[in-house]
C-alpha positions in Angstrom: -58.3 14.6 -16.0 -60.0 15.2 -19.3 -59.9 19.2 -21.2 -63.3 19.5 -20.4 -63.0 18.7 -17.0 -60.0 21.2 -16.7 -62.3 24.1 -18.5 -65.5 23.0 -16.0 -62.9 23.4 -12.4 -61.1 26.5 -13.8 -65.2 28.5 -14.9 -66.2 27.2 -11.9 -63.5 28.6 -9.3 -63.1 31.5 -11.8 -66.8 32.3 -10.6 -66.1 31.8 -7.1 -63.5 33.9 -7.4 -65.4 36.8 -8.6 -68.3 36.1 -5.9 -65.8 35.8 -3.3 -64.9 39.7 -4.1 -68.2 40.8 -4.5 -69.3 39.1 -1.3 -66.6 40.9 1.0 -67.1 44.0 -0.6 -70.8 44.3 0.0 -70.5 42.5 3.6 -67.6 45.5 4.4 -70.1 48.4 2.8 -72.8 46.7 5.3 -70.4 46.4 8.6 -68.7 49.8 8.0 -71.9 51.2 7.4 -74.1 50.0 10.5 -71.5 49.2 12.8 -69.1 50.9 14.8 -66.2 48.5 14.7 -63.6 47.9 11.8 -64.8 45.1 9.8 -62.5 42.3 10.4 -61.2 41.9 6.6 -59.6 38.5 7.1 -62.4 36.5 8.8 -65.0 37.8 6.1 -62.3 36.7 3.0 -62.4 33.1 4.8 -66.1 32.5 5.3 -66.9 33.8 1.6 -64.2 31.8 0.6 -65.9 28.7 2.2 -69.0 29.1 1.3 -68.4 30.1 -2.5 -65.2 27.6 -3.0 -67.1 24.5 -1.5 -69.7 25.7 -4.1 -67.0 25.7 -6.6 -66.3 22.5 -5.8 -69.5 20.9 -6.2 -70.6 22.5 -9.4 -68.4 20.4 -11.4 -70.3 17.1 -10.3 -73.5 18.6 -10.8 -72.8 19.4 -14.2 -71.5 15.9 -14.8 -74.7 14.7 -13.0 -76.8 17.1 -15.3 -75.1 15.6 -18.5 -75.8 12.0 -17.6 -79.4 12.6 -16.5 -80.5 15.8 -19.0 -84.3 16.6 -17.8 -85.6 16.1 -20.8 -89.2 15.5 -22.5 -88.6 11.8 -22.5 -87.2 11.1 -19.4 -88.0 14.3 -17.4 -89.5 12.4 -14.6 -86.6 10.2 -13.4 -84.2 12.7 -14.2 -85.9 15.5 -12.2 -86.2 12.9 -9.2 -82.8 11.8 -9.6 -81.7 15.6 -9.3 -84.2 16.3 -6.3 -81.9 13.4 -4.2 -78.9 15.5 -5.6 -80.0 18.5 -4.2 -80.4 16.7 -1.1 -77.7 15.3 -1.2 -75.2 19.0 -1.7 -77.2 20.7 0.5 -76.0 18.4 3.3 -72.5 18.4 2.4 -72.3 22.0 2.1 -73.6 22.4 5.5 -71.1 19.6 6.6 -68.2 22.2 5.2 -70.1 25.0 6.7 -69.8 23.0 10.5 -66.5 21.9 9.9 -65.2 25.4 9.2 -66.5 26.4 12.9 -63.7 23.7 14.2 -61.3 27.0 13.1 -60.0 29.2 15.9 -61.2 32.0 14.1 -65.1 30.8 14.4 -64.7 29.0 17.8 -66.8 31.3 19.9 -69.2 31.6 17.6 -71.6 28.2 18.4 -71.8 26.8 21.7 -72.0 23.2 20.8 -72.1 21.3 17.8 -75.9 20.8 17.3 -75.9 24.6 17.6 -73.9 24.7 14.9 -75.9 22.3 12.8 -79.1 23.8 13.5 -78.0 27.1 12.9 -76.2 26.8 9.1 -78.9 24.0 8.6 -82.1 26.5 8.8 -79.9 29.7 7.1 -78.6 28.3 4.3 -81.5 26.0 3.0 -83.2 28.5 0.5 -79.8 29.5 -0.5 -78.4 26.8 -1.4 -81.4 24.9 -3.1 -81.6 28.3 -5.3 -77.7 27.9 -6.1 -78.3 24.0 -7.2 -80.9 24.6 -9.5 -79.3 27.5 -11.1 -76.0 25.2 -11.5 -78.6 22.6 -13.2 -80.3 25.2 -15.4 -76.9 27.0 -16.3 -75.4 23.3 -17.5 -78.7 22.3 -19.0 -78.9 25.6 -21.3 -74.3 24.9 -21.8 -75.6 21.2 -22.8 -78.7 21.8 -25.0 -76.5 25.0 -26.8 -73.7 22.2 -27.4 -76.2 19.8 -29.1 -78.1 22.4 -31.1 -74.7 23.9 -32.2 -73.9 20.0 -33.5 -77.2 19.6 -34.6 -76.3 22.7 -37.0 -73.1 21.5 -37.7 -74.4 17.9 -38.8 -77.6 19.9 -40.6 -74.9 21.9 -42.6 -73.7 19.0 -43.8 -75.9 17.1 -44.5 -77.3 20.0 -46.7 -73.8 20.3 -48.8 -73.8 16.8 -49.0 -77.8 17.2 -50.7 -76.5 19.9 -52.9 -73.4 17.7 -54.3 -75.6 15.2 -55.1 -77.9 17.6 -56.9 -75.0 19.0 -58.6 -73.4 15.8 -59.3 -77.0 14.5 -60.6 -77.7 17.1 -62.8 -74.7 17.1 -64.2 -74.8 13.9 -65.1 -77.6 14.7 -67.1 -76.4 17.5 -69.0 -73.0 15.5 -70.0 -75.0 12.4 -71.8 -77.4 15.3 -73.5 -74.7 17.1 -74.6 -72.3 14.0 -75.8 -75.9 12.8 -77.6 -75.6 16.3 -79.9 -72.3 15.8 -80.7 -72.3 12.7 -82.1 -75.7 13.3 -83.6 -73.5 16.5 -85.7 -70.9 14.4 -86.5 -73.4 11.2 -87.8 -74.1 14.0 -90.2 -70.5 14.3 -91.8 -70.1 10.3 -91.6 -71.1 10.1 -95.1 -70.8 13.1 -97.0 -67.1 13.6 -95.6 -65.5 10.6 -93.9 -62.1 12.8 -93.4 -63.8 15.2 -91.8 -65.9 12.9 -89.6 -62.9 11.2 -88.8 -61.5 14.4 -87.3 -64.2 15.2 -85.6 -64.5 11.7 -83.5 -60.8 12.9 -82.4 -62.3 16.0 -80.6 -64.9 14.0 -79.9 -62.7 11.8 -77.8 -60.8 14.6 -76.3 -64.0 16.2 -75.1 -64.8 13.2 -73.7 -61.2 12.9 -72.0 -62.1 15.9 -70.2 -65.4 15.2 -69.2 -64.2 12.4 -67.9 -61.2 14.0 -65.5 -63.9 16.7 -65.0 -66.5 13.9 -63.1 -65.9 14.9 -59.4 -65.4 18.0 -60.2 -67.9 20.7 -60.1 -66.1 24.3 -60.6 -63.6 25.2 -62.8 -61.8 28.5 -64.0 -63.4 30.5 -66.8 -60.5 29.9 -68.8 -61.0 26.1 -68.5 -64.8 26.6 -69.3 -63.7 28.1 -72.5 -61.0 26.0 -73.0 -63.4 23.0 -73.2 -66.1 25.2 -75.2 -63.4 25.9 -78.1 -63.0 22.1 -78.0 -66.9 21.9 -78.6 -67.2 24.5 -81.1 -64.0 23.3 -83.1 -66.7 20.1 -83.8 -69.5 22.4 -84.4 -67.3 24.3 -87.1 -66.2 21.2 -88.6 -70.0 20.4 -89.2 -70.8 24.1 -90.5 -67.7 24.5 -92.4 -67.4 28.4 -93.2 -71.2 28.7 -91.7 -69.9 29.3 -88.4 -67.7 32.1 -87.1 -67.0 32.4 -83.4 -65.2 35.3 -81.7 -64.1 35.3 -77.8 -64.2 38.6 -76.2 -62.5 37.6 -72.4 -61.5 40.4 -69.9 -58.1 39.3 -68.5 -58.9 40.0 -65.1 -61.8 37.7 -65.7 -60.3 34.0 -67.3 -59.3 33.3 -63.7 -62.7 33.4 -62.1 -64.7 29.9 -60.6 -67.9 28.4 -62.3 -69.7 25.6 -62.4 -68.4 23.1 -65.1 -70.9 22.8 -68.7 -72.4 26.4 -67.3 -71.5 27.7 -71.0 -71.9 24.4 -72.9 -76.0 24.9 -73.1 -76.5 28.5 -73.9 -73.7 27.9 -76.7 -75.3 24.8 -77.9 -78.8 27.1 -77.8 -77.2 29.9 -79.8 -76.6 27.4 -82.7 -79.5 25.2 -82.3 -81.7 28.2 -82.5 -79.3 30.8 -84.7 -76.8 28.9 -87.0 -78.5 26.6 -88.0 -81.1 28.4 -89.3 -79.4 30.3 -91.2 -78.2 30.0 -95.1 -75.4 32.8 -94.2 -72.4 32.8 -92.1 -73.7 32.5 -88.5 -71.3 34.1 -85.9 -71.3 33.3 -82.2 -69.5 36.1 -79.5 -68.5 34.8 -76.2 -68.3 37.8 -74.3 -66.7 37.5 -70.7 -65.6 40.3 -67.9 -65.5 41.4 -64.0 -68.2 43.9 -63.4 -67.2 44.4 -59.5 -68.7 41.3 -57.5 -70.4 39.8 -60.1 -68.9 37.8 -63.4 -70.9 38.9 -66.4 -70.8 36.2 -69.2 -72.5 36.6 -72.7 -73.6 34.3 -75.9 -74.3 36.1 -78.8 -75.4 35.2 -81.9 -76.7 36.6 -85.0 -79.6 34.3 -86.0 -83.1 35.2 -86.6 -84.2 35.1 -82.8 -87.0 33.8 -81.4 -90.2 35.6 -81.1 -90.8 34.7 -77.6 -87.6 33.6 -75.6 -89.2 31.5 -73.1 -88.9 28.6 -75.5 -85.3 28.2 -74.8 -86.2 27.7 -71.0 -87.9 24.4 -71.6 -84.9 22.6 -73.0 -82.7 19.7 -71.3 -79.4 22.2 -71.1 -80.9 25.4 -70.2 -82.9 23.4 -67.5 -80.5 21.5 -65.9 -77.9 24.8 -66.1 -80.7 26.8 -64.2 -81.5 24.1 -61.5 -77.5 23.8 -61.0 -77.3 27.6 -60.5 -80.5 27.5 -58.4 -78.6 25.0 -56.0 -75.1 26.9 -56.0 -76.5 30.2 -55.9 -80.0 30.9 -54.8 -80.7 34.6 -55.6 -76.9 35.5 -56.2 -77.0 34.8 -60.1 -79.5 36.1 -63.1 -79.6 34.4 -66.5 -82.0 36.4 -68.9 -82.7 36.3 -72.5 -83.2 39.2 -74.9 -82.6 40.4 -78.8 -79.5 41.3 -80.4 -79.4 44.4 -82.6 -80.1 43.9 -85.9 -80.8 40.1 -84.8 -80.0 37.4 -83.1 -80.1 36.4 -79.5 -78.3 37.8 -76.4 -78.2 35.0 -73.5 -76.6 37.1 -70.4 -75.3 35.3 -67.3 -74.3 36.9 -64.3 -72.2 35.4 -61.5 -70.9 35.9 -58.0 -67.2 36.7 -58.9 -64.9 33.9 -57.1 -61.5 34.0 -58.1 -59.2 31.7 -57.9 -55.4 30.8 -57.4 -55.4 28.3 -60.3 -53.8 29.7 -63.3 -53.3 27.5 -67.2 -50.1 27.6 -68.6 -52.2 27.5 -72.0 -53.0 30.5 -72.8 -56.4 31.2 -74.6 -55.2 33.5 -76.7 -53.0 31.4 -79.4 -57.1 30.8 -80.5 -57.1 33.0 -83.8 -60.5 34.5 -82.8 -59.9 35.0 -79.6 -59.4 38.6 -78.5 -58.1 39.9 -75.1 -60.0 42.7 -73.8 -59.1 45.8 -71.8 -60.6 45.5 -68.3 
């Protein structure tokens, strides 16, 4: 016998059970209450337990019947006629239990003669049992149509993550070959004028692209991985700016441990020298600012170039695009990513995050980066 055949007999007599009780109870209020002899305790615990016990009994098959022939909008007509002859069917053999429990001593004065018998549990049980079949079909209709809308859920849920990976996975995808194209288009510019240099540089080039490439399936990481691989970037940029570019890391403690989406930091860096250092003839200097501010991750990219007179320019790029869409996907409503000006110039991207922490902790410490500065949480 199958689990789900256990759980259907043991609900099913677990029922009975409790109508057996309430059945005695209200037929002893009823006896004691309009009749002048004892109730005869016994023989009503016997006949509720016959009536409600055979019931018992043939729930379990009706559910089974109700599974294989569901009245539904397709086949409601067969189904509902197929049922009908069940009905029929349980309503006879119930009263066939109901005559053989008159057989008992207990009952044997009770029915002359064995047609008596028939015709008498025949015409008082009819509506009673006909109401107690179709409530057993409705019951394991509403148990069968909950089961399929709960997998239905399930299967939707799914299918929904399995969307959302894909959109991930897509749009990441498209950030990685955007952001390998700038590289290698900064360090085409040293090719010539410094082929030592250049050299170097295709070396972090090919260790970025080492971890980019471990990093395919994967689409969270620890802040302190994020920066880890942003240093790697920057180290290139630096290389291409020589003393032009300054950057400082500012990371709560309590914060390098936290989960985000891989390349979250890559664009709004990328934008902060695109549209900062580089247009300057004076040292640029990029902050990465990073810290817990209760639920939410705050992250920051601050640079001190001559800002844009309207920030909605930076929107419209590949990086900031893509990073939106990608946060859009993981985190609906949960995140903000605004733009504004830094005092006495520059630009001030601010990203905030649900905080997620995670067990994953780098034996590399950040902080043998010489700018790199720990701060108090």
């Amino acid at each position: 016998m199958s689990v789900r055949k256990q759980i259907l007999w043991a609900i099913s007599f677990a029922i009975a059970s409790l109508i057996v009780l309430v059945d005695v109870g209200q037929d002893y209020i009823h006896i004691t209450m309009h009749n002048n002899n004892a109730p005869n305790v016994p023989r009503l615990i016997l006949w509720a337990s016959i009536w409600w016990y055979s019931w018992a009994f043939f729930a379990v098959p009706i559910f089974q019947l109700s599974s294989r022939f569901l009245i539904s909008r397709e086949r409601w007509r067969s189904s509902l006629l197929i049922h009908m002859v069940g009905c029929i069917v349980i309503y006879i053999a119930h009263v066939g239990v109901q005559v053989l429990s008159m057989s008992l001593p207990v009952y044997s004065e009770l029915h002359p003669t064995l047609q008596h018998a028939v015709s008498h549990h025949a015409g008082t049980s009819i509506f009673l049992n006909v109401v107690i079949y179709w409530s057993v079909v409705g019951a394991s209709h509403a148990v069968i149509y909950y089961s399929q809308f709960k997998k239905r859920e399930v299967k939707t849920a799914q299918l929904e993550a399995a969307l959302h990976r894909a959109q991930l996975d897509a749009l990441k995808m498209q950030l990685q070959p955007h952001f390998l194209f700038n590289t290698l288009n900064a360090i085409s510019t040293l090719t010539h004028r410094d082929p030592l240099k250049a050299d170097h540089m295709i070396a972090q080039l090919g260790e970025l692209l080492r971890k980019t490439i471990d990093q395919t399936h994967v689409n969270e990481v620890t802040l302190h991985e994020e920066i880890d691989f942003i240093k790697k970037y920057l180290d290139i940029e630096q290389a291409r700016f020589e003393d032009r570019l300054v950057v400082h890391y500012h990371i709560s403690p309590d914060a390098e441990h936290a989960s985000i989406p891989f390349l979250v930091l890559q664009p709004l860096v990328e934008n902060a020298i695109k549209h900062g250092v580089s247009r300057m003839h004076s040292t640029g200097v990029i902050s990465i600012h990073a810290l817990r501010d209760d639920s939410q991750l705050v992250l920051k990219v601050i640079d001190n170039g001559p800002g844009l007179a309207s920030p909605n320019g930076l929107e419209t790029g590949t990086g900031i695009t893509n990073t939106r869409e990608r946060l859009d996907t993981l985190f609906r409503d949960a995140y903000s990513l605004s733009f504004g000006s830094n005092e006495p110039q520059g630009m001030t991207v601010t990203l905030r995050l649900p905080f997620i922490p995670t067990t994953c902790h780098s034996s590399r410490p950040l902080a043998n980066h010489p700018n790199y500065v720990v701060e108090a949480s």
